[in-house]
C-alpha positions in Angstrom: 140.8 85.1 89.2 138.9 87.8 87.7 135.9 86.8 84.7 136.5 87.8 81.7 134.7 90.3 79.7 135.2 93.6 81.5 137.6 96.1 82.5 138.6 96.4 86.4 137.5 100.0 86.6 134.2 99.6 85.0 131.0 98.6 87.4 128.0 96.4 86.7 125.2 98.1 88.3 122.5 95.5 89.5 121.2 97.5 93.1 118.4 98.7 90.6 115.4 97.6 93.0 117.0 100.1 95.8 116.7 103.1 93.4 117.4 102.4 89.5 121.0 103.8 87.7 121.6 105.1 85.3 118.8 107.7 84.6 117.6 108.0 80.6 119.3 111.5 79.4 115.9 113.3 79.3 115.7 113.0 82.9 118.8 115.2 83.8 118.2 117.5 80.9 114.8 118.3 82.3 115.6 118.8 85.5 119.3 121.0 84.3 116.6 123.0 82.3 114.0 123.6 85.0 116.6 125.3 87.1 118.0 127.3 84.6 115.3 128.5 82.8 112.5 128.7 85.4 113.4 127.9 89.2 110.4 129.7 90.4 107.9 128.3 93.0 104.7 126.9 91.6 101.5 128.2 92.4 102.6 131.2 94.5 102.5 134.0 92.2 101.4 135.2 88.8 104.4 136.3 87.1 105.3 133.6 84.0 108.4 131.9 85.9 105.8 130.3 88.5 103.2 129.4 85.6 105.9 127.6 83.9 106.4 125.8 87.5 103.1 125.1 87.7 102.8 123.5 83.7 106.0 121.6 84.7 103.6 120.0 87.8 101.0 119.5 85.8 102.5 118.1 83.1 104.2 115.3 85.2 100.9 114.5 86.7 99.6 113.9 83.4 102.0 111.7 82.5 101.8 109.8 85.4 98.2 109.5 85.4 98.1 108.4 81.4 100.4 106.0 82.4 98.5 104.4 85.4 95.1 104.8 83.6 94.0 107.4 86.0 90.5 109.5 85.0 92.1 112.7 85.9 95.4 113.7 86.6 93.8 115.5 89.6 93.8 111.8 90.9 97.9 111.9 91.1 98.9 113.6 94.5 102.9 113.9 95.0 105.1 113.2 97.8 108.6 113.0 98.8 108.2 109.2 98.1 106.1 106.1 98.3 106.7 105.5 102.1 105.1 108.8 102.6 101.9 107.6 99.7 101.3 104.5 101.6 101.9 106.4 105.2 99.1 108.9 103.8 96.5 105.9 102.3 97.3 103.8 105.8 97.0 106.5 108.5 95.7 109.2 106.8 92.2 106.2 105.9 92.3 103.6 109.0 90.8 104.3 112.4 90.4 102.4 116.0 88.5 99.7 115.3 88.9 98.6 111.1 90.3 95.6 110.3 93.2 95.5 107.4 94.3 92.6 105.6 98.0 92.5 104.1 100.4 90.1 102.6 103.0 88.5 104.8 105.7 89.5 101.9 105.4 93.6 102.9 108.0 96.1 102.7 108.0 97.7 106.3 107.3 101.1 104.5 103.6 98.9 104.9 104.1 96.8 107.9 105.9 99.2 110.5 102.9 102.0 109.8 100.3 98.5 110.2 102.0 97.9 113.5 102.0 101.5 114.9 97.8 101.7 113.9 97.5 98.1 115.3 98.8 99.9 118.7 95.9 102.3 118.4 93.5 99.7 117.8 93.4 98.9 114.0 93.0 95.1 113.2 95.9 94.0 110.9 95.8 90.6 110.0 98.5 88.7 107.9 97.3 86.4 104.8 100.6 84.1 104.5 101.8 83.7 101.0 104.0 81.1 99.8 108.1 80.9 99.8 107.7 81.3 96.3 105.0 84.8 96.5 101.9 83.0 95.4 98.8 84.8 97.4 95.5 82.9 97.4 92.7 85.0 97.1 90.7 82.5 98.7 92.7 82.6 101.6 92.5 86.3 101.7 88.7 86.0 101.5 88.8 83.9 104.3 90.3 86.7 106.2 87.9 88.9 105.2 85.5 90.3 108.8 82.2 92.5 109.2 84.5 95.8 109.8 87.3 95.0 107.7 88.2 98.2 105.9 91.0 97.7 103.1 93.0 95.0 101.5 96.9 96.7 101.6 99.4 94.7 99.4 102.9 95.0 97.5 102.0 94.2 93.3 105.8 92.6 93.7 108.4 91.1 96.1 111.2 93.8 96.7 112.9 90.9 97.9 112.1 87.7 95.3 110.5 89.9 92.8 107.1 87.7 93.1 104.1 89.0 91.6 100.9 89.2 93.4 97.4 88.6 92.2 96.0 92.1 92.0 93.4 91.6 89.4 92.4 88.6 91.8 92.5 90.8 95.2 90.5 93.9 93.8 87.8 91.8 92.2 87.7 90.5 95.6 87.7 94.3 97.2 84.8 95.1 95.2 82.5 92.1 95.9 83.3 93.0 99.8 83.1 96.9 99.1 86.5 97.4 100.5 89.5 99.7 99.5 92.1 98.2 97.8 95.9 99.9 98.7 98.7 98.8 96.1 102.1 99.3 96.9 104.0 99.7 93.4 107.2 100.3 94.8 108.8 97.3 92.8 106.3 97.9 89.5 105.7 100.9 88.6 108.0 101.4 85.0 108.3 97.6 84.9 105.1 95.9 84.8 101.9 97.4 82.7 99.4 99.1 85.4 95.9 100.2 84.5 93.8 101.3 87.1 90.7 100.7 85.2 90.9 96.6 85.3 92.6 96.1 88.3 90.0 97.3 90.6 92.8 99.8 92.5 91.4 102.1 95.1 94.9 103.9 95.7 98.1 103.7 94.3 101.3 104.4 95.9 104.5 104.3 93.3 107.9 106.2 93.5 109.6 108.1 91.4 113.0 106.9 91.5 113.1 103.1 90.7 111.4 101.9 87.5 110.0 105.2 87.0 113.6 106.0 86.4 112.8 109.9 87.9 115.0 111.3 90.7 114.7 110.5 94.7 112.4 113.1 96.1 109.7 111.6 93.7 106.7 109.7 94.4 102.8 109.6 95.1 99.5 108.6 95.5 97.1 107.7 92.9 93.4 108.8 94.6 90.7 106.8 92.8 86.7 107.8 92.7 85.8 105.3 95.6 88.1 106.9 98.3 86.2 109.2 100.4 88.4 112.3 100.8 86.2 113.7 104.0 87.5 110.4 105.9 90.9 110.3 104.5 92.9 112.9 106.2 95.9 114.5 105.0 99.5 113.8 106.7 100.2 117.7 106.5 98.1 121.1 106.3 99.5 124.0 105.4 100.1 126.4 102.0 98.9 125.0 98.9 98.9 128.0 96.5 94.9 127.4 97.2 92.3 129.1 98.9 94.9 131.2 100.5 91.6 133.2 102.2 90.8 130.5 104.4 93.1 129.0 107.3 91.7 125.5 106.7 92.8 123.1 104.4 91.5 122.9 100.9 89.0 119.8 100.5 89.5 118.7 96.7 92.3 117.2 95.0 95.2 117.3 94.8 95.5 120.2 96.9 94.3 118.3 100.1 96.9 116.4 100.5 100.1 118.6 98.6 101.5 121.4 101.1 104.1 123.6 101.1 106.3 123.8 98.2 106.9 121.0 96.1 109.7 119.3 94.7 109.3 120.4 91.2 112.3 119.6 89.8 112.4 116.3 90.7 108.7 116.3 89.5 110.6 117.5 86.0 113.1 115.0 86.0 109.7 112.3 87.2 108.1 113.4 84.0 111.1 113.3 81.5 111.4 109.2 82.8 107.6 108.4 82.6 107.9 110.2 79.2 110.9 108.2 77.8 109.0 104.6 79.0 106.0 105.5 77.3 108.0 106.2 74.2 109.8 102.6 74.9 106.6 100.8 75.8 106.4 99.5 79.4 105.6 96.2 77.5 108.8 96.0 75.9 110.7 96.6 79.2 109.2 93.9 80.5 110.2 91.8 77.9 113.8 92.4 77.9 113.9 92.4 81.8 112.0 89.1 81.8 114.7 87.9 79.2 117.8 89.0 81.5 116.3 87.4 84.9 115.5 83.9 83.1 119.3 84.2 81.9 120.4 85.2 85.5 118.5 82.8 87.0 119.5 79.8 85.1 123.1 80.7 85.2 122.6 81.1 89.2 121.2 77.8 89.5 123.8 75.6 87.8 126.4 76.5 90.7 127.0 74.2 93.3 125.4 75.0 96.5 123.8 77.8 95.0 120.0 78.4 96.4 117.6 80.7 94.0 114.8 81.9 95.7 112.4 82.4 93.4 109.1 80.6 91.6 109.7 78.5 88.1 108.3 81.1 85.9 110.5 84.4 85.1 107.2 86.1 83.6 106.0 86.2 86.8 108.5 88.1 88.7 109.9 91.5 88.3 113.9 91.8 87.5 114.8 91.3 91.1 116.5 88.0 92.2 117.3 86.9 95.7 119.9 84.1 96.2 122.9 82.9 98.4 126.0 81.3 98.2 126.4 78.0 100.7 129.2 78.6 103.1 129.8 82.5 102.2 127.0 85.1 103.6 125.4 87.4 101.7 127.4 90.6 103.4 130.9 88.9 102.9 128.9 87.9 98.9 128.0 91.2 98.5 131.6 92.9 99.3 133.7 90.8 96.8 131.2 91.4 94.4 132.2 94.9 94.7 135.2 95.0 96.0 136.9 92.5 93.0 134.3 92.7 90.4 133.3 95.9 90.3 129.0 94.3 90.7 127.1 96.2 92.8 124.1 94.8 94.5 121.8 94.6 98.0 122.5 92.0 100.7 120.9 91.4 104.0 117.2 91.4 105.0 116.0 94.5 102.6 113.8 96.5 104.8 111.0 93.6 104.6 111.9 90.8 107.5 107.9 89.6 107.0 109.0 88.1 103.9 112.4 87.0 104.6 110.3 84.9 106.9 108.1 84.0 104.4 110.9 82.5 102.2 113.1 81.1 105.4 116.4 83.5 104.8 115.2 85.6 108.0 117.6 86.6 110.1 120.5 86.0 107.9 118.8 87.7 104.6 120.1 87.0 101.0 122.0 88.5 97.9 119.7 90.6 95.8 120.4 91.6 92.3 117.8 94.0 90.8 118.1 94.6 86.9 116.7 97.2 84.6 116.7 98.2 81.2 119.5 98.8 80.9 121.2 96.2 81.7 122.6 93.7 79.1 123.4 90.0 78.5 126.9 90.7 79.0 126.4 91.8 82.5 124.5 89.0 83.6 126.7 86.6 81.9 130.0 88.2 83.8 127.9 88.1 87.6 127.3 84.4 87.1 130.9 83.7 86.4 132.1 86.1 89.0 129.7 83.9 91.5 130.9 80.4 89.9 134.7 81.9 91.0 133.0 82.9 94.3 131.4 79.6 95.2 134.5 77.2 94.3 136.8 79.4 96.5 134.3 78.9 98.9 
């Protein structure tokens, strides 16, 4: 039988750490308004159409770089997403020969570029974390060798929304002079980032999850310590720059941005950082925090029910992994849907390294991934929709 509480037609969204729904107002508006109003390619001309372009660009770094802590928003270089920022920091930095350290709990939009520069002779090794996503830095220190290169690491589990130590790991990088890579994928919008006391090297976030921009939307954050003569760009081509010369600009960000961008997803990026600053990322976190705790508790009361994350809710994003004894997550994830109108991830989530960490690989888990705005209500109608679930079991 149906829970109570909600109409059939309406849906409970909770796929938010795939890409987040529903987008503040702002962030259509600004996009509607860039194509009406200007439309014009940035950077390629002088006529006021493509100067508005280029403010629009501008503006969004800004806001993305106030937002990170960045020096300059010079610092923020875009791209089509943050597989393609940490596919620029990984092979655009590593060469034949350095040694990497990573987290066993990585998104493969970390480990499958890893595995294709291990081929070539880069040095990957593996830290372990715990089934619950602790990290020890000591352990990672251990790892440590004479040419290793860069610590690379997710800030959070896409999969048990786990926290990592950064603060811990780029103290660490600085002692050993190495670069440290964050992966903000699962952060970025929901957890406070300053670049400034976290000892980040380069930061790789996307637009379209907590950021609550458009797809299309991401980027590298570039800080002082990164040698730009040794990290190459993915692609050359037209910039808008130096249009004189046939070889590629050498400063930022036009080093690493060509050909024309996506600037209106880049307006609809800036309208969402805009709108979280004016929330405070802070107070995100706090209702988030709130809804996960409730989720989690109501999760873990039902019979044969496994929760797989660590005790504390302030130390995880809004993204909870579980399973259902004697249902799988696919056949989970369909009724949800199907006769309850929820809507969430199931199977192995792009990251098998830390479904193996956790001990749900091959068979993966049911992931529900909240945001703002999300309520109580919702949460409280999913746990009874999985109470019905797990006694027709």
């Amino acid at each position: 039988m149906r829970p109570t509480g909600r109409k059939p037609d309406e849906i409970v969204y909770f796929d938010n750490a795939a890409t987040s729904w529903p987008k503040p107002a702002a962030v259509t508006e600004a996009m509607v308004d860039f194509m009406q109003q200007i439309g014009a390619n940035p950077g390629r001309a002088a006529h006021r159409r493509s100067i508005a372009s280029s403010r629009v660009i501008y503006e969004a770094r800004e806001a993305v770089a106030d937002l990170f802590g960045a020096d300059s928003p010079l610092q923020v270089v875009f791209t089509a997403n943050v597989t393609e920022a940490l596919n620029l920091a990984l092979r655009g930095y590593l060469r034949p020969g350095d040694h990497v350290v990573t987290s066993s709990m990585e998104h493969n939009a970390v480990m499958r570029p890893l595995r294709a520069l291990e081929a070539d002779g880069v040095e990957v090794t593996v830290v372990p974390c715990s089934a619950d996503g602790v990290w020890p830095a000591a352990q990672v220190e251990a790892a440590i060798r004479p040419n290793t290169t860069m610590i690379a690491m997710m800030h959070a589990s896409n999969v048990t929304g786990s926290i990592l130590p950064v603060s811990d790991i780029g103290a660490l990088a600085r002692r050993h002079g190495l670069l440290l890579l964050l992966d903000a994928a699962q952060t970025a919008g929901a957890l406070p980032i300053d670049l400034q006391s976290t000892a980040v090297d380069l930061l790789a976030f996307t637009g379209h999850k907590s950021l609550l921009g458009p797809m299309g939307t991401g980027g590298l954050v570039i800080g002082d310590r990164v040698d730009l003569a040794r990290l190459l760009p993915l692609t050359r081509g037209g910039t808008g720059s130096r249009s004189e010369s046939e070889h590629q600009p050498t400063f930022l960000p036009d080093r690493y941005e060509s050909g024309t961008p996506n600037a209106v997803g880049l307006a609809g990026l800036a309208a969402g950082v805009r709108w979280l600053a004016a929330q405070g990322v802070d107070n995100i976190k706090k209702h988030e925090t709130g809804l996960v705790r409730r989720l989690a508790t109501g999760i873990s009361r039902i019979d044969g029910a496994t929760v797989y994350a660590g005790p504390d809710a302030a130390c995880r994003t809004a993204t909870l992994s579980f399973n259902l004894v004697g249902i799988s997550s696919a056949d989970v994830g369909q009724r949800l849907d199907d006769e309850y109108g929820i809507l969430c991830r199931v199977g192995l989530h792009c990251a098998p390294a830390a479904h193996r960490t956790i001990g749900t690989f091959p068979a993966g888990t049911v992931r529900f991934g909240l945001s703002v705005f999300n309520t109580v209500a919702e949460v409280d109608y999913a746990v009874e929709a999985l109470h019905t679930l797990a006694e027709e079991s």
